[in-house]
N, C-alpha and C positions, 0 to 999 in steps of 0.2 A: 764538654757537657758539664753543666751543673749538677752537686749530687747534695742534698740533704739529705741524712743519717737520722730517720724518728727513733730514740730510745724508750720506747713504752715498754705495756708488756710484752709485747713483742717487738725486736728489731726490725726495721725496715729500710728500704731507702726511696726515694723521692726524686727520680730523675728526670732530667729537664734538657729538651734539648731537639731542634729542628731536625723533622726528620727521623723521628723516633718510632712512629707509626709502621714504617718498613720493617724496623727493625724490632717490633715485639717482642716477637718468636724468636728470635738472638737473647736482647732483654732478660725474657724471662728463663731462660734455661739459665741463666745465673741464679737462681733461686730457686728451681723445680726440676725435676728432670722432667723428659718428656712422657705427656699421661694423657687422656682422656680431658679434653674440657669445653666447658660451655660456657661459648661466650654472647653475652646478653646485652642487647642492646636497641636503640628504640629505633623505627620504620627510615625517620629522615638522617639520621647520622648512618646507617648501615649502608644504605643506597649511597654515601659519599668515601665511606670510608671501609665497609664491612670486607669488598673484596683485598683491599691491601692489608686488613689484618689478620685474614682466616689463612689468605695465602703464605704471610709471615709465619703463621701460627704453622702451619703444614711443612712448611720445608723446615723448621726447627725442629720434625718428629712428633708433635701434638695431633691428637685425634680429636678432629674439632667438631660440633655441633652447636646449634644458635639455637637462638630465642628472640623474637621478639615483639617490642610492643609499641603502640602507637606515643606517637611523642605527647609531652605535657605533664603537668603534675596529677592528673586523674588519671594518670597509669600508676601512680606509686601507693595502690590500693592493695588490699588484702585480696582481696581476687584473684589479682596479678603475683602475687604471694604465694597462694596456693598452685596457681598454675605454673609456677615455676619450679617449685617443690615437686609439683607431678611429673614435669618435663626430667627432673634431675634423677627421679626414678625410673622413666621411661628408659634414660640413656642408660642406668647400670652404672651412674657414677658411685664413687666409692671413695672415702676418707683420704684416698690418696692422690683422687682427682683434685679438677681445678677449676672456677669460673672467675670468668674476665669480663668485668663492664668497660663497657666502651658504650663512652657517652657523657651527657651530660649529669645533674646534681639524680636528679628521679632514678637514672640507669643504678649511679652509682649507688646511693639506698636500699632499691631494691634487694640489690644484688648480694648488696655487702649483708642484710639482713636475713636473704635467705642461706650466704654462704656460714654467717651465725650458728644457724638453727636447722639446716638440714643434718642428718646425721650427729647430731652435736656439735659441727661444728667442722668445715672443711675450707682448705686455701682459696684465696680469692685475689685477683690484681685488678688494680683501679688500671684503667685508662682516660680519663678525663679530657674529652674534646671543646667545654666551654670555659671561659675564663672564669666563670663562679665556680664552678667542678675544681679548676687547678689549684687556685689557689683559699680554698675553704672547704670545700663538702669533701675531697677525694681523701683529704689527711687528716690524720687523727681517731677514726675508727668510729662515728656516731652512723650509727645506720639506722633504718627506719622504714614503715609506712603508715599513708595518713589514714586517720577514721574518719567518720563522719564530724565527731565532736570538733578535731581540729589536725593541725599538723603534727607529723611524727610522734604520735600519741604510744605507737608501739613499736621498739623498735628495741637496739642492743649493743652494746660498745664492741667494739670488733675489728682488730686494729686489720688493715691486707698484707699481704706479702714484698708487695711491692708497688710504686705508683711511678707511670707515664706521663710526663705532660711535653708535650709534641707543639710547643707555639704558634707552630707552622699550621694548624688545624684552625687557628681564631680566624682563619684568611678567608674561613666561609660561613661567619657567621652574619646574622644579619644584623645592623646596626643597634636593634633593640636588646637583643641576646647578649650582643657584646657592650653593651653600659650594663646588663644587669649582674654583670661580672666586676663591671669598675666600684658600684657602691658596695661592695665586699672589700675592694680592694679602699678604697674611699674608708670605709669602715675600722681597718688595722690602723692606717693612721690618727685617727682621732681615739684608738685606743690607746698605745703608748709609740708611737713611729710618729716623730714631728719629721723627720727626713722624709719620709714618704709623700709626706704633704707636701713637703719643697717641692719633689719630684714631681708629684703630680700636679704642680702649680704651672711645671715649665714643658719638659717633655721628655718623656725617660724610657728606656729600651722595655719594650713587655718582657723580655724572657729578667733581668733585672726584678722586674717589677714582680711578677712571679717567684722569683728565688727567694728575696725580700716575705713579701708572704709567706711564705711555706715556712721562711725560718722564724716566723715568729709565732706561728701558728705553732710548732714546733715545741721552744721555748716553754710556751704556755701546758700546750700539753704534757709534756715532759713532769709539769710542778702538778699537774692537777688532771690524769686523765680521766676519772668518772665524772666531771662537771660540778664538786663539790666545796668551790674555791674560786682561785684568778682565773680557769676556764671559761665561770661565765660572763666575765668580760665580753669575751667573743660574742656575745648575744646583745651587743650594742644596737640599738632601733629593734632589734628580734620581736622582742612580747607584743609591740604594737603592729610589728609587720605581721605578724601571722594571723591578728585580729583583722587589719584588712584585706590579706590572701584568704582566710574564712568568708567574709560576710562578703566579698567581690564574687562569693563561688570560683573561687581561682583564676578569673579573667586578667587581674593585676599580676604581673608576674611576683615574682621572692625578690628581686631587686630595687626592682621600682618598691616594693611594699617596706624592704628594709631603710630605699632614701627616706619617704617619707615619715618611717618610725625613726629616723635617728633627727632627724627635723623636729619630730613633735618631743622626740626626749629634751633635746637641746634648747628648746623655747621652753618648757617648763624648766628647766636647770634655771636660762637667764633670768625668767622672772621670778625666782624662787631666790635669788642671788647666789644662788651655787658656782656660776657661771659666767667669762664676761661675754658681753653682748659680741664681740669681735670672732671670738668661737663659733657665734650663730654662722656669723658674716661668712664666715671663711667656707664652712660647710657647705651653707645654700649655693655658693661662687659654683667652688668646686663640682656638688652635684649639679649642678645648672651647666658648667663645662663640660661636662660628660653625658650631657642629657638624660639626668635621671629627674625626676618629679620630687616636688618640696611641698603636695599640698595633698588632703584626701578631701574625698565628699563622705563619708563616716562621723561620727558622734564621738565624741566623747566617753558618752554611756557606751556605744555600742563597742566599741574596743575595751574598755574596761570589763564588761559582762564577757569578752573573750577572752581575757586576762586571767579569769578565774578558773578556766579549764587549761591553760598553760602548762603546759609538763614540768615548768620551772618551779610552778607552787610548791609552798610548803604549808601545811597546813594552813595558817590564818594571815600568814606570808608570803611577800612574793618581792624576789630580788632583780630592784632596778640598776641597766646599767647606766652611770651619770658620767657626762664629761664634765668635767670641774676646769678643765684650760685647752686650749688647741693639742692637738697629742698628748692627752691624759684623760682618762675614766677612773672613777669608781665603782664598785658597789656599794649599793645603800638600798638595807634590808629596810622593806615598806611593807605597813599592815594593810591588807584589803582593804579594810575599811577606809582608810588614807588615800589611798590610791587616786578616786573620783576628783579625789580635792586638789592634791598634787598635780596632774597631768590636766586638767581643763583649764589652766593656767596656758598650756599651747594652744589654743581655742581663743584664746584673748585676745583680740590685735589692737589693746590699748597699749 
């Protein structure tokens, strides 16, 4: 078993390892005793997986009850918020209980936001059965749900107890689900992992490829958990992905919306000369080898006018992330007003 150690505010660990889904409920008694919990999770992973983790969960001693909700990112609503808050009063859980998502990035938000904010604040363990979940949403503690204005508009750092990733679980994903995990993982390498980029030039073991992420998600978080520094690195293609997951009404997925946002960063880099053109190159290869999308039907304007309700904002600011070489980004803090000029430069195909 692989084990990544998160030192935040809270300790944690990160374990990785075929097969892990039986063993939940073993798992997590290493970090809880056995209590009361609800475990949350959305219609189509439950029917695959629910019975092998509730069963886990019971013979470890846990007094389990569910929740849950129909798959997609229009479950990761304030609604769903509330009724999950109500469900957790229903049970009579108590500060010293526990909820468990099982599931992909939406489960895990949820979850993590309500285990935030119910009671001020109660234990919670990731499970992560999509390759976006393992290696980005489950670690590091950003929980959420979306508004109407845009994505994870409200949400609360909050680091879990403990995280699962079970590799053996990608074996049922469907081909689209599992590329929208690889442009995350696509994503650490052009942040600062040029090895990654080998790897995924040639062909490299997931559960690797996974440990790889985590520990550098890790890293980062470790320098910077509120997001007020090299964290948002991590938000590479981000600002414009979530402008196209808005104005799509969520039909684009988070992956496909981050290939194409780190495409449009990347061609305004090279034609701004921040950038060389060979970084484009390598990118497009890549997401095109993992079938993720390198092109939107959106405007210019129209992702910018989304850019401006971005949770990232700072006042009259809003911080881009740039790759400046193959396995390297920056930040570089841009004025609104810059912004239009900046980034329609990707729009160009002179």
């Amino acid at each position: 078993m692989k084990t990544v150690r998160v030192n935040a505010s809270k300790q944690y660990e990160v374990r990785i390892k075929d097969g892990l889904l039986k063993e939940a409920g073993q798992q997590i008694l290493t970090v809880k005793k056995a209590c009361s919990c609800v475990l949350v999770s959305d219609e189509t992973v439950f029917s695959i997986y629910g019975e092998t983790v509730v069963q886990s969960l019971q013979n470890a001693g846990f007094c389990v009850h569910t929740f849950l909700i129909p798959p997609g990112e229009s479950s990761k609503s304030t609604a769903n918020l509330v009724n999950l808050w109500e469900y957790l009063a229903d049970c009579n859980i108590t500060r010293s209980d526990l909820l468990v998502a099982l599931g992909g990035g939406v489960v895990g938000d949820l979850t993590g936001f309500a285990a935030a904010t119910f009671l001020r604040g109660i234990d919670f363990v990731q499970i992560p059965t999509t390759l976006l979940a393992m290696v980005d949403s489950s670690v590091g503690g950003k929980t959420a749900v979306d508004l109407q204005h845009g994505k994870n508009l409200a949400g609360a750092f909050y680091q879990p107890s403990l995280v699962l990733c079970d590799p053996s679980a990608l074996g049922t994903l469907t081909p689209e689900i599992f590329a929208d995990g690889m442009a995350e993982v696509i994503k650490y390498g052009f942040i600062n992992r040029p090895e990654l980029i080998e790897k995924l030039e040639k062909q490299a073991d997931i559960t690797d490829i996974i440990t790889l992420c985590v520990e550098d998600k890790r890293d980062i978080v470790e320098q910077d958990e509120r997001d007020n520094g090299c964290r948002q690195l991590l938000n590479l293609g981000h600002t414009l992905a979530h402008g196209i997951e808005l104005h799509s009404g969520y039909t684009v997925s988070h992956g496909s919306a981050v290939a194409v946002g780190m495409v449009l960063i990347t061609k305004a880099a090279v034609k701004a000369t921040l950038c060389p053109q060979e970084t484009l190159d390598i990118l497009l290869n890549l997401l095109q080898k993992y079938n993720l999308p390198t092109k939107t039907q959106f405007t210019c304007e129209q992702l910018c006018e989304a850019a401006l309700e971005d949770k990232k904002r700072k006042g009259s600011f809003i911080t881009l992330v740039i790759p400046t070489q193959t396995g390297r980004s920056e930040l570089k803090k841009t004025a609104i007003e810059d912004l239009p000029a900046f980034l329609i430069k990707a729009w160009d195909n002179t």
